[in-house]
TORDOKOL-911907 format. One record per residue (C-alpha): x, y, z; residue number from 1. Coordinates in steps of 0.2 Angstrom, whole numbers, plus 5000, padded with zeros to 4 digits. Layout:
% TORDOKOL-911907
{{X Y Z} NUM}
...
//
This chain:
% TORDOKOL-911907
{{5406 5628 4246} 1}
{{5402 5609 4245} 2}
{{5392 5612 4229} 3}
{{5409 5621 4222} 4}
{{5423 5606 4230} 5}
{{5411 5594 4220} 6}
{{5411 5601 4202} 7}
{{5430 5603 4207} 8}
{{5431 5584 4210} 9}
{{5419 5583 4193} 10}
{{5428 5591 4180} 11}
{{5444 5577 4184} 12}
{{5430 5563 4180} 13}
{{5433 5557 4162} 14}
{{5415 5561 4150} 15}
{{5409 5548 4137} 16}
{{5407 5560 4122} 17}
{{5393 5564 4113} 18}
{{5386 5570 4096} 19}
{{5375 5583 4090} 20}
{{5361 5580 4079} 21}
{{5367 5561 4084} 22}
{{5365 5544 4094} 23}
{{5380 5542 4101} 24}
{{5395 5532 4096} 25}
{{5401 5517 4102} 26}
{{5416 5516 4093} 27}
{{5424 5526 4107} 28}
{{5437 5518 4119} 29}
{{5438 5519 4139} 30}
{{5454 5520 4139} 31}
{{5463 5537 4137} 32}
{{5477 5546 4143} 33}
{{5471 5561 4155} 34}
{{5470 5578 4147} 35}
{{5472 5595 4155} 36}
{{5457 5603 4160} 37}
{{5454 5621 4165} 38}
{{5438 5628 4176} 39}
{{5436 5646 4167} 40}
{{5421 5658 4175} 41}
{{5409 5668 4161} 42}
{{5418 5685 4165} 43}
{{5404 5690 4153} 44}
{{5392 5687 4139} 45}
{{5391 5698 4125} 46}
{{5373 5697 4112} 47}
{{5383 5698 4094} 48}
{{5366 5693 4083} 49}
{{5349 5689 4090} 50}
{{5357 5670 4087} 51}
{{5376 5672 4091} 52}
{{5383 5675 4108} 53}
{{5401 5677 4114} 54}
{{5407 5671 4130} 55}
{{5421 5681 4138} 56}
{{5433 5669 4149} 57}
{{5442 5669 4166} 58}
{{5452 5661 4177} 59}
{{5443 5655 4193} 60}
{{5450 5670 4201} 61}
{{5444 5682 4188} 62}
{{5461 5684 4178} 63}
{{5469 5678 4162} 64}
{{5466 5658 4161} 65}
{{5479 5647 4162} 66}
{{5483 5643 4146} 67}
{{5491 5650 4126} 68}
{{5481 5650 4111} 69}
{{5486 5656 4094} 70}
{{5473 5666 4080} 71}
{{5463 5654 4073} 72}
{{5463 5639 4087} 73}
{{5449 5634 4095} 74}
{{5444 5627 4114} 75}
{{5436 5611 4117} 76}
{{5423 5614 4129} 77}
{{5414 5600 4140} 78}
{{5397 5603 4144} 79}
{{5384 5594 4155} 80}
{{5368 5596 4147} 81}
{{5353 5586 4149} 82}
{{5364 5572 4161} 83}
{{5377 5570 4148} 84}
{{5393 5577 4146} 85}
{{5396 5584 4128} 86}
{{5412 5589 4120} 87}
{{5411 5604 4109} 88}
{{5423 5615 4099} 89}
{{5421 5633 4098} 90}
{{5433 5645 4089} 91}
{{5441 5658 4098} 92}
{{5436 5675 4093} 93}
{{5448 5688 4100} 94}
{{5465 5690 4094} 95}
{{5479 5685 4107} 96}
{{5487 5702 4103} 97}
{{5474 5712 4109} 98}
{{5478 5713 4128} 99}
{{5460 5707 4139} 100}
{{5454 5690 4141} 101}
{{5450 5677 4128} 102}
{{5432 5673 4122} 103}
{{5424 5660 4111} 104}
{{5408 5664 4099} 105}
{{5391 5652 4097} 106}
{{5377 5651 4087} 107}
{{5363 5644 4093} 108}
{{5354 5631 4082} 109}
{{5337 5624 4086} 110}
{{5343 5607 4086} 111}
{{5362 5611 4095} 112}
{{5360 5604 4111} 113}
{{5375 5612 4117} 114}
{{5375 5628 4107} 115}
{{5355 5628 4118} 116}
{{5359 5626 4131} 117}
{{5376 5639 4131} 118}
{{5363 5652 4125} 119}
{{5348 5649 4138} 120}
{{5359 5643 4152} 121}
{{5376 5651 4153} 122}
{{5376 5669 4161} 123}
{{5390 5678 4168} 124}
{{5400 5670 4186} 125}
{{5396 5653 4179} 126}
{{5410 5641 4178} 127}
{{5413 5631 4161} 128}
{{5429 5618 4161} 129}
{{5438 5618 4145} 130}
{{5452 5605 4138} 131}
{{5467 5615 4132} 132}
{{5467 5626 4115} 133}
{{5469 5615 4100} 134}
{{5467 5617 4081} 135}
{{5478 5620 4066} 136}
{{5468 5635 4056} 137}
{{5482 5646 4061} 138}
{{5496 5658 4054} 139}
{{5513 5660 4060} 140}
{{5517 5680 4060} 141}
{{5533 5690 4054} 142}
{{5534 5708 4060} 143}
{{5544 5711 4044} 144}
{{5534 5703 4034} 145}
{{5523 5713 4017} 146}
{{5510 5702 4012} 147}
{{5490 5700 4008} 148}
{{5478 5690 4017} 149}
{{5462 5685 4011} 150}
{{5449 5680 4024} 151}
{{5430 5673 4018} 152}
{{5419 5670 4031} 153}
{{5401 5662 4028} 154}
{{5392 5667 4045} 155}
{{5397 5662 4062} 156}
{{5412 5655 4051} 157}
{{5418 5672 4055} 158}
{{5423 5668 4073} 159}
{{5444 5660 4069} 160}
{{5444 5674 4055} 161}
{{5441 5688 4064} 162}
{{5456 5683 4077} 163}
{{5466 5680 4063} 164}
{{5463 5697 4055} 165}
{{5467 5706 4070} 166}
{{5481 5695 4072} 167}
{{5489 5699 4057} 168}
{{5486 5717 4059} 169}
{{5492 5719 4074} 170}
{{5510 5708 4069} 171}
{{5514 5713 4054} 172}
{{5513 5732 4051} 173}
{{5517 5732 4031} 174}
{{5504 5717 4029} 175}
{{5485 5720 4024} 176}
{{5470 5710 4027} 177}
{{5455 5709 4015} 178}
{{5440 5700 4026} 179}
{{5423 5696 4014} 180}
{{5409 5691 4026} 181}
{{5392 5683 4021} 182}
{{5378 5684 4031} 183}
{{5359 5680 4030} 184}
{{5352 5696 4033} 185}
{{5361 5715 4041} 186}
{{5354 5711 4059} 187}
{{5365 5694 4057} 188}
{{5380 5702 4053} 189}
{{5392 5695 4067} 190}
{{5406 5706 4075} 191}
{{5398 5721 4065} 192}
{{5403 5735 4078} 193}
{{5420 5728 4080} 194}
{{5424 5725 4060} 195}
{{5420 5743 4059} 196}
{{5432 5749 4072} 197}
{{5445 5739 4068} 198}
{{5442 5746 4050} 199}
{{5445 5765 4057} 200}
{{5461 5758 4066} 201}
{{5467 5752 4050} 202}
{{5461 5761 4039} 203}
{{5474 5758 4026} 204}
{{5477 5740 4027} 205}
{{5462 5734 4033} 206}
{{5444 5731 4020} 207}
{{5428 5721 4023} 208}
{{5416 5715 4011} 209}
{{5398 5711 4016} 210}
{{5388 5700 4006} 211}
{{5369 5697 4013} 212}
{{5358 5682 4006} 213}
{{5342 5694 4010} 214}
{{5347 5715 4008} 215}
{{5333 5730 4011} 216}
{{5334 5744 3998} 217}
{{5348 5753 4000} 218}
{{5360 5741 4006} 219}
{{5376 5746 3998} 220}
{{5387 5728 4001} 221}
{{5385 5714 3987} 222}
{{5369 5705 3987} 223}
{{5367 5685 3989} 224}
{{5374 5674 3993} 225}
{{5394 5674 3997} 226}
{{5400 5663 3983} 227}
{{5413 5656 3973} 228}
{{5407 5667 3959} 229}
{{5403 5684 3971} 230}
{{5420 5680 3979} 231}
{{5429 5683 3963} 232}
{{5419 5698 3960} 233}
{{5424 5705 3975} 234}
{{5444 5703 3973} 235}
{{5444 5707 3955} 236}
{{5463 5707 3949} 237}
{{5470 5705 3968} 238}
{{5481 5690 3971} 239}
{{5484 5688 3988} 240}
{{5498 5677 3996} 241}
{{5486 5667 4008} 242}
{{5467 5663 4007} 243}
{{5457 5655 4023} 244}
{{5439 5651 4020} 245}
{{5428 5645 4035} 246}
{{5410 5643 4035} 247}
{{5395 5632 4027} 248}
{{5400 5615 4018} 249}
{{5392 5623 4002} 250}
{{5399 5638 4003} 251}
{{5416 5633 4006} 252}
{{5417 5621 3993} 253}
{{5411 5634 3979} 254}
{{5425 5645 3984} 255}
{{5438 5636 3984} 256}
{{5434 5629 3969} 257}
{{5430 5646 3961} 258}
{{5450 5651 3969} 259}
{{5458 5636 3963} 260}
{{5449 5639 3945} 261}
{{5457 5658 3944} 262}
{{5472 5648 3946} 263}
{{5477 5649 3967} 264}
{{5486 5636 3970} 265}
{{5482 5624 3985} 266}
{{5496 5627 3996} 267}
{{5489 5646 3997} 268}
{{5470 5640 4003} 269}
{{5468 5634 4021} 270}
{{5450 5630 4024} 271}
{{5440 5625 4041} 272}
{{5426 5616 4042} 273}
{{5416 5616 4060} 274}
{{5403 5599 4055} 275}
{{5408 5585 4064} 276}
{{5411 5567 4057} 277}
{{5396 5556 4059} 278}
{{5401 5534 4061} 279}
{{5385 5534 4048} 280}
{{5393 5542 4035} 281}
{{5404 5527 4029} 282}
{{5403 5508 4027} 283}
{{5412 5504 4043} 284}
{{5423 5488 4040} 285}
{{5415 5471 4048} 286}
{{5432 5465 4051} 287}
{{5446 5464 4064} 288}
{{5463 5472 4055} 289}
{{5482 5477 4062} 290}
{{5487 5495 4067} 291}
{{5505 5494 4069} 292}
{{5513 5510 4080} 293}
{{5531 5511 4071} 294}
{{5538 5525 4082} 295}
{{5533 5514 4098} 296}
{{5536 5496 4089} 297}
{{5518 5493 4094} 298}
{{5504 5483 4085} 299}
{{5488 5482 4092} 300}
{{5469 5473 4084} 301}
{{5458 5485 4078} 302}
{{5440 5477 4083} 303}
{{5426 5478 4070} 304}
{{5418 5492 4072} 305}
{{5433 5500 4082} 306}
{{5442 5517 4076} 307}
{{5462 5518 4077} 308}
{{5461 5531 4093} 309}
{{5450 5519 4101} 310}
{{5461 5503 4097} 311}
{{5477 5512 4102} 312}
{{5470 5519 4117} 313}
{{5463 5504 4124} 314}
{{5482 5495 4119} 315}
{{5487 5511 4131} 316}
{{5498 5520 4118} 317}
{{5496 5538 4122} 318}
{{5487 5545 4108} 319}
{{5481 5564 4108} 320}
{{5464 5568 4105} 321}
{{5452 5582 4112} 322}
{{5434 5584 4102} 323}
{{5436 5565 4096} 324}
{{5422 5572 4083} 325}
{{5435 5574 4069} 326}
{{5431 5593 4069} 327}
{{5448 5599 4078} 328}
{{5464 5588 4071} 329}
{{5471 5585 4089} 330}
{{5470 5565 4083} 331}
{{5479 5567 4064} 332}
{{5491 5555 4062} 333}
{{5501 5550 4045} 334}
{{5496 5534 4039} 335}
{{5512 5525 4029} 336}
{{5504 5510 4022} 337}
{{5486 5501 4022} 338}
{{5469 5507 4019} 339}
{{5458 5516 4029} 340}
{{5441 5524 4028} 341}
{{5434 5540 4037} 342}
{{5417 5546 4045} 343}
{{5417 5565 4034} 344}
{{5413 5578 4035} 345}
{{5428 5582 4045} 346}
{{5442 5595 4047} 347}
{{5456 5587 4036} 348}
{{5464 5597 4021} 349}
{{5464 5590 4004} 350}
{{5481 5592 4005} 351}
{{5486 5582 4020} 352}
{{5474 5568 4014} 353}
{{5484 5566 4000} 354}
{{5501 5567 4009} 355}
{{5493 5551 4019} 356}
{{5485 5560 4038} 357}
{{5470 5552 4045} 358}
{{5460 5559 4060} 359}
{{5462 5544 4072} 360}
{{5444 5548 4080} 361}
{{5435 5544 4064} 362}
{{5446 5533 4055} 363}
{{5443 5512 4054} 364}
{{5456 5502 4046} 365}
{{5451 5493 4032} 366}
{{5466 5482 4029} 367}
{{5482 5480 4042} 368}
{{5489 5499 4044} 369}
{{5505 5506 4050} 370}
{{5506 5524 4057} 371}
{{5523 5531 4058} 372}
{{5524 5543 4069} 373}
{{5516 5536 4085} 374}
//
């Protein structure tokens, strides 16, 4: 019991956050306002692919956690792993229609401390401590509505698609889903049982493609990799009324491009990338500049080397942030004047760059900045 009071007393101690696959950062603040957290038990793991596991979650006492998400958000979890305390985001993979408790899906990568140590570590009855559900890859439902959804997932890129296809399916009985899933190989196929059930369910509104970089004979999906061009194949002459991508940098990029060349227009493609933002990725400014807060009258120095969350944190204006990676968009904020520059990759649309958001995690100002709705 004194083992269990102290992780209680633990997971209200504020972690330093760290990076995979880098040193960490020091453009992070001390000063931040407190965020909920939320002990959850393993009710169960589940082996997708001999990489990718899911991880069914409960309350403490075994029932529904105590806390909302929508298709397509994702929980940031903090684990403690080799005596640090990492903050990672992991999609949720189970629609919040479907009834049973929520679960996040990971794939391990040799050099993912975090996804390691979930995998080799994390069995069911262990306790992980989660901030609340974030993330803005998501669809608001009409029951009335009589649309098309496109979904293209590029492996585990799958996991926000997935909830969102059975999301829509289960909402909107006079919409359909098309899901085109690329994989390495058949064995890697993630959520393979269940995309075929949920296939029979809906048989009428419901198709998935499967695309596989390496097929056998007598593999009857496309073959290679899932592509801008292979994409277009696959539609043909459909034109649906949404389109989200999720999956590899490269990947993503040539479908979107292939999309927007058959003439889909931006506001119809939602895309979500799961790299994080690495400090080493721009020219940090070596220069002190202004952040002004216009919705608190506030201006506060932002240090060299200092991001805007990090500046406005330490000034004790209550910005939100939850994976301060620039993977989840807790931190976005909308930028009316000045200049900034920004650690990529990170999860920002190209739209909402150019209607002026910034992720305040990754963000430095380059010149004196104003944020108006802070």
């Amino acid at each position: 019991m004194a083992g269990i009071a102290a992780f209680v007393r633990g997971w209200f101690d504020e972690p330093g956050p760290t990076f995979e696959l880098r040193a960490p950062s020091a453009r992070w603040g001390q000063s931040r306002p407190r965020q909920a957290r939320h002990a959850l038990r393993v009710a169960e793991v589940v082996e997708e692919t001999p990489s990718t596991r899911t991880f069914v979650l409960a309350s403490p006492d075994g029932g529904a956690p105590a806390f909302s998400y929508q298709a397509g958000q994702h929980l940031t979890l903090l684990v403690d792993a080799g005596g640090t305390t990492h903050r990672r985001c992991y999609s949720f993979s189970t629609s919040p229609l479907a009834g049973g408790l929520p679960a996040i899906t990971v794939k391990r990568t040799a050099d993912g401390i975090v996804s390691r140590h979930l995998h080799e570590h994390v069995r069911t009855g262990d306790t992980l401590v989660s901030l609340d559900p974030t993330g803005e890859f998501t669809l608001a439902t009409d029951a009335t509505a009589r649309r098309h959804v496109v979904l293209v997932a590029g492996g585990v890129g799958i996991t926000p698609l997935i909830s969102l296809a059975e999301t829509v399916l289960r909402a909107e009985p006079g919409s359909r889903v098309t899901l085109l899933s690329g994989n390495r190989s058949e064995d890697e196929i993630v959520f393979r049982r269940r995309l075929d059930a949920l296939a029979r369910q809906f048989a009428t509104r419901f198709t998935v493609v499967h695309s596989l970089d390496t097929a056998a004979e007598g593999w009857t999906g496309l073959r290679g990799p899932l592509d801008g061009a292979r994409v277009l194949q696959a539609l043909g002459e459909v034109v649906a009324d949404a389109y989200f991508v999720c999956g590899p940098e490269p990947m993503m990029h040539s479908v979107c491009a292939a999309l927007e060349a058959a003439g889909v227009a931006r506001d119809r493609l939602r895309t979500e990338r799961f790299a994080y933002a690495s400090g080493g990725s721009v020219r940090v400014p070596d220069h002190a500049a202004e952040v002004t807060f216009a919705a608190s009258g506030r201006t506060v120095t932002a240090r060299a080397g200092q991001t805007l969350l990090q500046a406005g944190l330490e000034a004790g204006i209550p910005l939100p942030s939850s994976c301060t990676m620039g993977g989840c968009g807790a931190c976005k904020v909308k930028k009316a004047s000045g200049s900034v520059v920004m650690s990529e990759p990170n999860c920002l649309s190209e739209t909402e760059r150019a209607a002026g958001y910034v992720l305040a995690c990754c963000a430095y100002a380059d010149s004196d900045v104003v944020i108006d709705n802070h």
